[in-house]
C-alpha positions in Angstrom: 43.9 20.5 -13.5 45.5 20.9 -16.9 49.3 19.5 -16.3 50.8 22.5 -18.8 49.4 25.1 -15.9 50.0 23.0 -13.0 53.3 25.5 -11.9 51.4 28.8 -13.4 48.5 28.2 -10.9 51.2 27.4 -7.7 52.6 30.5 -8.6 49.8 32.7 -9.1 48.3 31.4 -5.8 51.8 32.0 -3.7 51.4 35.4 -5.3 48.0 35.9 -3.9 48.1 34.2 -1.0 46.7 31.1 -1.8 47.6 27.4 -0.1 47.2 25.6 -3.6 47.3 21.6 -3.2 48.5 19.6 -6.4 47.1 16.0 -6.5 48.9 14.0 -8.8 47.5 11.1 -10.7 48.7 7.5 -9.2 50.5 6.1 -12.1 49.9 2.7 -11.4 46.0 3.9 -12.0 44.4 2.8 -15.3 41.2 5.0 -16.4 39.4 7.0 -14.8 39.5 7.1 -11.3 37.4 9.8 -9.6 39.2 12.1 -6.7 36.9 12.3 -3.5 37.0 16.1 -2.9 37.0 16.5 -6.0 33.5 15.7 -6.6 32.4 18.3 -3.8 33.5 21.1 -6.1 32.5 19.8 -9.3 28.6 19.4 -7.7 28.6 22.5 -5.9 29.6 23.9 -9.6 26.7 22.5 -10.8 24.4 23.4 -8.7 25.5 27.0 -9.2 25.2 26.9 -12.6 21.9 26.3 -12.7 20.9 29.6 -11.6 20.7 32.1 -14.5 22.6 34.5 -13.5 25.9 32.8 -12.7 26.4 31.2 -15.5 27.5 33.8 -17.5 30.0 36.6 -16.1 27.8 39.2 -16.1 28.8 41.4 -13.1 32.0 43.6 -12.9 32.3 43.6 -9.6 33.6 40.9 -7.4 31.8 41.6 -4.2 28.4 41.6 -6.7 29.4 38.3 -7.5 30.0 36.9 -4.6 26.8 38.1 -3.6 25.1 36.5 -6.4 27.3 33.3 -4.9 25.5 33.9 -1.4 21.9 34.1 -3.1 22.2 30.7 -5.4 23.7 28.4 -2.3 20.7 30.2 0.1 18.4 29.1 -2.4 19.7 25.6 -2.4 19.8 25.6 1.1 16.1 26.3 1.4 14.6 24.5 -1.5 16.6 21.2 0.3 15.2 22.1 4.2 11.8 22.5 3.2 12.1 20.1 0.6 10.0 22.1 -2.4 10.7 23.1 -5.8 10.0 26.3 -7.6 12.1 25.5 -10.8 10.7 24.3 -14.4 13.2 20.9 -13.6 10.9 20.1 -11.2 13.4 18.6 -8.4 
């Protein structure tokens, strides 16, 4: 996360009610070091984003969206249990 909206995000989230967990960088670190959960989020952001319809923000509701949520990870879920591929990518 962007350091400048580190305390803005907190904030909002308190506001909300949202348990929002800062993980600061290890200064004795040099590079790039890649955060284990991290990555969860960042692939499951992928995968999501290869469906058509989520990667623009088309829908004005936010229960539509989340359905359109629920139908991209089902279809994940099922292309990876039976193991088939109905995409152009071809995996």
């Amino acid at each position: 996360m962007d350091q400048g909206f580190k305390n803005t995000v907190v904030a909002h989230g308190q506001q909300v009610g949202i348990e929002i967990e800062v993980v600061e960088r290890n200064p004795a670190e040099v590079g790039f070091v890649p955060r284990p959960n991290r990555w969860v989020v960042e692939q499951t952001n992928g995968i999501l984003m290869l469906h058509r319809r989520l990667v623009r923000d088309y829908e004005h509701r936010p229960a539509t969206a989340e359905s359109r949520v629920y139908w991209a990870i089902s279809d994940v879920m099922a292309r990876r249990l039976t193991g088939t591929s109905t995409s152009w990518r071809g995996a």
